[in-house]
py3Dmol code that shows the C-alpha trace and the ligand (Angstrom):
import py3Dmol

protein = """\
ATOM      1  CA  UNK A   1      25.949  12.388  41.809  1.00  0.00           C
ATOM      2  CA  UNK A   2      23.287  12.989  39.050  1.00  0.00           C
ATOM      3  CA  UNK A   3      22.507   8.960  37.863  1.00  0.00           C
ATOM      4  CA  UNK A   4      22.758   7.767  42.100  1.00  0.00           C
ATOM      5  CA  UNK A   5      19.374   6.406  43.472  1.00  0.00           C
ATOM      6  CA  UNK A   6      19.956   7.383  46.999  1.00  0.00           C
ATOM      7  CA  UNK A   7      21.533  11.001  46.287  1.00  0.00           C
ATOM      8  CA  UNK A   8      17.866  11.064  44.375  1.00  0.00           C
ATOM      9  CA  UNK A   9      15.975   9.926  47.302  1.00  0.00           C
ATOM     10  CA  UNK A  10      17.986  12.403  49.355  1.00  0.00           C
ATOM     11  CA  UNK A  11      16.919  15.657  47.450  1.00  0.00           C
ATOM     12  CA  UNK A  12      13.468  13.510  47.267  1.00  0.00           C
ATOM     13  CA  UNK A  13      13.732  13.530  43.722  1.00  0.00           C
ATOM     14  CA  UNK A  14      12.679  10.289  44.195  1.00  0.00           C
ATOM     15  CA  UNK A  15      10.370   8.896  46.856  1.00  0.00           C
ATOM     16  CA  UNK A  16      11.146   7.306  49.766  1.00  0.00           C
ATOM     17  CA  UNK A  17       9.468   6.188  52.746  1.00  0.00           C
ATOM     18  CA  UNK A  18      11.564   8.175  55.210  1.00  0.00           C
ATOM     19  CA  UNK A  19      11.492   6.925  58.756  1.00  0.00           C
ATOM     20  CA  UNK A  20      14.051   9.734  60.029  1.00  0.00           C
ATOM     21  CA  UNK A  21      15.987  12.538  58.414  1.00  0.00           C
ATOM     22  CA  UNK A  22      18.707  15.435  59.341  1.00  0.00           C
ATOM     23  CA  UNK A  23      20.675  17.782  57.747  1.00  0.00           C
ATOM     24  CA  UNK A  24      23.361  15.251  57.709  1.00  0.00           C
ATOM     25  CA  UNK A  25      21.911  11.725  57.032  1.00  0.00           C
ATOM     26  CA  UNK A  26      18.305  10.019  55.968  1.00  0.00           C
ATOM     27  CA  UNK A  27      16.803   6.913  56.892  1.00  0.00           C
ATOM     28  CA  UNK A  28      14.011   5.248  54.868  1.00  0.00           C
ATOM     29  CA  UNK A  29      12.699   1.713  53.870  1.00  0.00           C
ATOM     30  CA  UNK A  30      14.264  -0.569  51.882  1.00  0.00           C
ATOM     31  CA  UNK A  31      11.590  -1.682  49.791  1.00  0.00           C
ATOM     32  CA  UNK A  32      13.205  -5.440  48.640  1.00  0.00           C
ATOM     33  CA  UNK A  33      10.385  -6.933  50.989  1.00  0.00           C
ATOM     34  CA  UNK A  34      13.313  -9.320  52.060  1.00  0.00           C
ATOM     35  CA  UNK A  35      12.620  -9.632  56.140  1.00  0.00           C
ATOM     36  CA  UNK A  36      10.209  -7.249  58.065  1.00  0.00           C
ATOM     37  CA  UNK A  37      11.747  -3.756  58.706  1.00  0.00           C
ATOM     38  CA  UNK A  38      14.635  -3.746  56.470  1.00  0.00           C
ATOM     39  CA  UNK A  39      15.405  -0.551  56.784  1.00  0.00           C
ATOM     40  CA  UNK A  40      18.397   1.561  55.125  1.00  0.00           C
ATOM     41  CA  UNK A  41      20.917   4.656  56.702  1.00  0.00           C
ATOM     42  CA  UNK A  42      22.619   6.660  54.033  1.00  0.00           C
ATOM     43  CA  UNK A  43      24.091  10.184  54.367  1.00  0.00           C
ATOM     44  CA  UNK A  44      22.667  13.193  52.576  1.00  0.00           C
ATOM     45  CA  UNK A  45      26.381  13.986  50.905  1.00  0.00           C
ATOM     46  CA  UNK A  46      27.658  11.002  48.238  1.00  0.00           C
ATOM     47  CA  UNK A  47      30.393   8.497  49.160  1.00  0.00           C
ATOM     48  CA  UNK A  48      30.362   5.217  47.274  1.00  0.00           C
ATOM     49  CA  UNK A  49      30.948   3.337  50.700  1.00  0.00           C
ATOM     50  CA  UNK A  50      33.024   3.324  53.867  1.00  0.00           C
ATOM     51  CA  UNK A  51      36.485   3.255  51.460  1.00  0.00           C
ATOM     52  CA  UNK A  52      36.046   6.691  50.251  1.00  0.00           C
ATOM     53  CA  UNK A  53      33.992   8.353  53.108  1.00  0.00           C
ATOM     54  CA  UNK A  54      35.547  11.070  54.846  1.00  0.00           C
ATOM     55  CA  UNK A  55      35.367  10.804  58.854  1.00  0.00           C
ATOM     56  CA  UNK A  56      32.940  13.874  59.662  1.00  0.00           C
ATOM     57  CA  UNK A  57      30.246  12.275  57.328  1.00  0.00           C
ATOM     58  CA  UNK A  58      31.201   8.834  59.197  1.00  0.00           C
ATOM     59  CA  UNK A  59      30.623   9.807  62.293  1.00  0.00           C
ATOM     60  CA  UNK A  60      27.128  11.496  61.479  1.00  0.00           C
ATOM     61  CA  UNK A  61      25.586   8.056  60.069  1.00  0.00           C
ATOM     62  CA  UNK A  62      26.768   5.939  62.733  1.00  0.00           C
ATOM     63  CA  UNK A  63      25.287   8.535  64.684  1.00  0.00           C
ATOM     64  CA  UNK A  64      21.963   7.827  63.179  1.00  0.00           C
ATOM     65  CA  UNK A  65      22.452   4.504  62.990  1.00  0.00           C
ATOM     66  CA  UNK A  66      22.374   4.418  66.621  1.00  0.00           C
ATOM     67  CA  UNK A  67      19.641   6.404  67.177  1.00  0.00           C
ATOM     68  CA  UNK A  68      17.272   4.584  64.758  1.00  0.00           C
ATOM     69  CA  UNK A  69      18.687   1.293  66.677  1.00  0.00           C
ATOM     70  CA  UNK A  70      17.662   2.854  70.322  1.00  0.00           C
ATOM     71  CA  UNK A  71      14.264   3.545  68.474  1.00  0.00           C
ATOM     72  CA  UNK A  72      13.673   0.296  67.388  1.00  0.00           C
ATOM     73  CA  UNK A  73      14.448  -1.156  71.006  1.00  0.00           C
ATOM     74  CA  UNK A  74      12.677   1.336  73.099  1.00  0.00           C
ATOM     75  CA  UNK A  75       9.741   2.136  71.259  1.00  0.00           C
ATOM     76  CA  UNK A  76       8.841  -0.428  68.717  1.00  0.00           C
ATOM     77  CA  UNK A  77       9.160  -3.699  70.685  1.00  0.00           C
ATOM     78  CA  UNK A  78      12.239  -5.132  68.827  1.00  0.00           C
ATOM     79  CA  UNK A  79      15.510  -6.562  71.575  1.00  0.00           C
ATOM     80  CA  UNK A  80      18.424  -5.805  68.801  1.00  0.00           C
ATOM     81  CA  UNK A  81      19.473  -5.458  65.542  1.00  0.00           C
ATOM     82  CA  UNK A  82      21.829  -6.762  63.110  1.00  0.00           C
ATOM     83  CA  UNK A  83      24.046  -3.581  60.936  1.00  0.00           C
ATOM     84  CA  UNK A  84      24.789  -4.941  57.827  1.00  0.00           C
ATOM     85  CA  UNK A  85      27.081  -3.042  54.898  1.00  0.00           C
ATOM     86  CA  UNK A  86      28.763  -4.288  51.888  1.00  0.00           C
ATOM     87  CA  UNK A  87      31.605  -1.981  50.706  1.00  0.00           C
ATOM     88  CA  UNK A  88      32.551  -3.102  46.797  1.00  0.00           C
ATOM     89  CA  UNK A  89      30.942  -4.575  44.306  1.00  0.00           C
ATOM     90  CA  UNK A  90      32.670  -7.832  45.501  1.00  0.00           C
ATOM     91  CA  UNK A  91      31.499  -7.568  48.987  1.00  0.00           C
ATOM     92  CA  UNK A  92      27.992  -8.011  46.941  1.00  0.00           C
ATOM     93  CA  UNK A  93      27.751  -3.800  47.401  1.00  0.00           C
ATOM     94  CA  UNK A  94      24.628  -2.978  44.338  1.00  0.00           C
ATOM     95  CA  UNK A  95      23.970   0.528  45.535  1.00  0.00           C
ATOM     96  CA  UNK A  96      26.864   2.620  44.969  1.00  0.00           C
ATOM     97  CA  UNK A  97      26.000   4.908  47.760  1.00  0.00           C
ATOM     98  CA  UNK A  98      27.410   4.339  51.200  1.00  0.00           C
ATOM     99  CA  UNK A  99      24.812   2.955  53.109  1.00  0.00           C
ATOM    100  CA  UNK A 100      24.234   0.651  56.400  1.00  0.00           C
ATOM    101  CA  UNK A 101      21.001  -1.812  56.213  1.00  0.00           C
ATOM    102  CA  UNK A 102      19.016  -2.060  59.748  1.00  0.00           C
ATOM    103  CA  UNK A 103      17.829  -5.201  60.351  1.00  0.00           C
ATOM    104  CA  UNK A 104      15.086  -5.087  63.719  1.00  0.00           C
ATOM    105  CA  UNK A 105      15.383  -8.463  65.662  1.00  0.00           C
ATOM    106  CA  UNK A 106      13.554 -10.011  68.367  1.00  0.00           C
ATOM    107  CA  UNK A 107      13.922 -13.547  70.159  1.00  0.00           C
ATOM    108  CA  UNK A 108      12.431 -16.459  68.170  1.00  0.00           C
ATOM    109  CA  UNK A 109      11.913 -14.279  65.157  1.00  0.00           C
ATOM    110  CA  UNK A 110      13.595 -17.381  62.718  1.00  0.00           C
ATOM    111  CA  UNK A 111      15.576 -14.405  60.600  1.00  0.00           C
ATOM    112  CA  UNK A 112      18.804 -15.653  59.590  1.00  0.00           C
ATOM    113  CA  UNK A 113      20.533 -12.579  59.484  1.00  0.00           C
ATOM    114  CA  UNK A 114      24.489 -13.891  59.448  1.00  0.00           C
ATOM    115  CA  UNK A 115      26.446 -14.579  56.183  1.00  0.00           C
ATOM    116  CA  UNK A 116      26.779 -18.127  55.637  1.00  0.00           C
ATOM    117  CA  UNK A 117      30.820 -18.959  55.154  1.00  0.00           C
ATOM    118  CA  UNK A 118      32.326 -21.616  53.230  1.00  0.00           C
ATOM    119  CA  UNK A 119      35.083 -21.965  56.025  1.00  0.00           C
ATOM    120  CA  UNK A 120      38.290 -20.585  56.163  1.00  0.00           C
ATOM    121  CA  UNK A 121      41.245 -21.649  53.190  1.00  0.00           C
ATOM    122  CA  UNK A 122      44.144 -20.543  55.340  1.00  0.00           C
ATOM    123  CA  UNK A 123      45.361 -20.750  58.863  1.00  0.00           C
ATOM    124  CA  UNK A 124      44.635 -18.080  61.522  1.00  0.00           C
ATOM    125  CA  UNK A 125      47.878 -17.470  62.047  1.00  0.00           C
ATOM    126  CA  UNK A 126      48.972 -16.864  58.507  1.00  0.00           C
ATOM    127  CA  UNK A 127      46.160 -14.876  58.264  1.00  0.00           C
ATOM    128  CA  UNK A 128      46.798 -12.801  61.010  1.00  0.00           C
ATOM    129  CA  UNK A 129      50.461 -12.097  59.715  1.00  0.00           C
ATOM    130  CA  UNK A 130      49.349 -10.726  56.498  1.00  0.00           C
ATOM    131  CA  UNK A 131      46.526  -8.179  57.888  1.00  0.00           C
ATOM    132  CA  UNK A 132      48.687  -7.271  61.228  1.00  0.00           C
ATOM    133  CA  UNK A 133      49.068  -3.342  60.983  1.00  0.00           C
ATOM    134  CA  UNK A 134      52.259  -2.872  61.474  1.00  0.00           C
TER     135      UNK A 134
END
"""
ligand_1 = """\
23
LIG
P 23.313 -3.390 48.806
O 23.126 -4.633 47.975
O 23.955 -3.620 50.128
O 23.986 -2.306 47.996
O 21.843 -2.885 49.156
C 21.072 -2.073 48.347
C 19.681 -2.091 48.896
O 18.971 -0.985 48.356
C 18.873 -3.338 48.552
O 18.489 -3.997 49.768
C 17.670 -2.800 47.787
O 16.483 -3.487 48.109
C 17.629 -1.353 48.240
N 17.004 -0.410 47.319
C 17.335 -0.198 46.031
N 16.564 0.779 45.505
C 15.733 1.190 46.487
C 14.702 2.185 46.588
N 14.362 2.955 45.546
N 14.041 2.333 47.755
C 14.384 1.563 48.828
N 15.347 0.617 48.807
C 16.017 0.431 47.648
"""
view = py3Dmol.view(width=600, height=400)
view.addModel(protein, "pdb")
view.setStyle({"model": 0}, {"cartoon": {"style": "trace"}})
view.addModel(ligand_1, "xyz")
view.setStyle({"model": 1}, {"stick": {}})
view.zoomTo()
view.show()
């Protein structure tokens, strides 16, 4: 997609600061400054997020998210990590390019990583029978 940021940084059109790359999938810092390490998985080939990606292309970030995850653990002193995505612009999605945020954790590290929920409107229950797959 010719006006998409991260299709730009993927053909380097624009720069990045790439942590990790493949022929399927790229991995650079996201440069909002927000917490220490944000960093961001997209792959190489445009979806707009996880509603319109096809399964192949799927597979190959979570693949890499992984990986950059394990990397984070065993070899840059972090104990987890929180995987973050918003998929729609009313999910609060403002890149329109699939992409899962990394977020490196260790104990005591005061990062408030969770959304904060206004608690729930309906019942469990009634929830559960409308999203049930049936
Ligand atoms: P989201 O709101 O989930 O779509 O996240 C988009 C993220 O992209 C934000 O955290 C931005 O800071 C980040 N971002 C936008 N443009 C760039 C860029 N050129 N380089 C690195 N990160 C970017």
């Amino acid at each position: 997609m010719n006006d998409c940021i991260f299709c730009k940084i993927a053909d380097k059109t624009i720069p990045s600061m790439t942590v990790y790359e493949d022929k399927n999938t790229l991995v650079f810092m996201d440069t909002a400054m927000d917490v220490d390490g944000h960093i961001l998985v997209i792959p190489r080939v445009h979806a707009k997020n996880i509603l319109d990606c096809d399964e192949e292309t799927l597979s190959h970030l979570m693949s890499t998210v992984k990986k950059i995850s394990r990397h984070l653990v065993n070899s840059c002193g972090y104990e987890g990590v929180n995987l973050l995505n918003a998929s729609g612009e009313s999910a609060g999605q403002s890149v329109g390019h699939f992409h899962i945020h990394i977020v490196p954790r260790k104990k005591g590290d005061n990062i408030d990583a969770w959304p904060h929920f206004n608690g729930a409107e309906h019942d469990t229950k009634e929830m559960f029978r409308k999203l049930v797959i049936k």
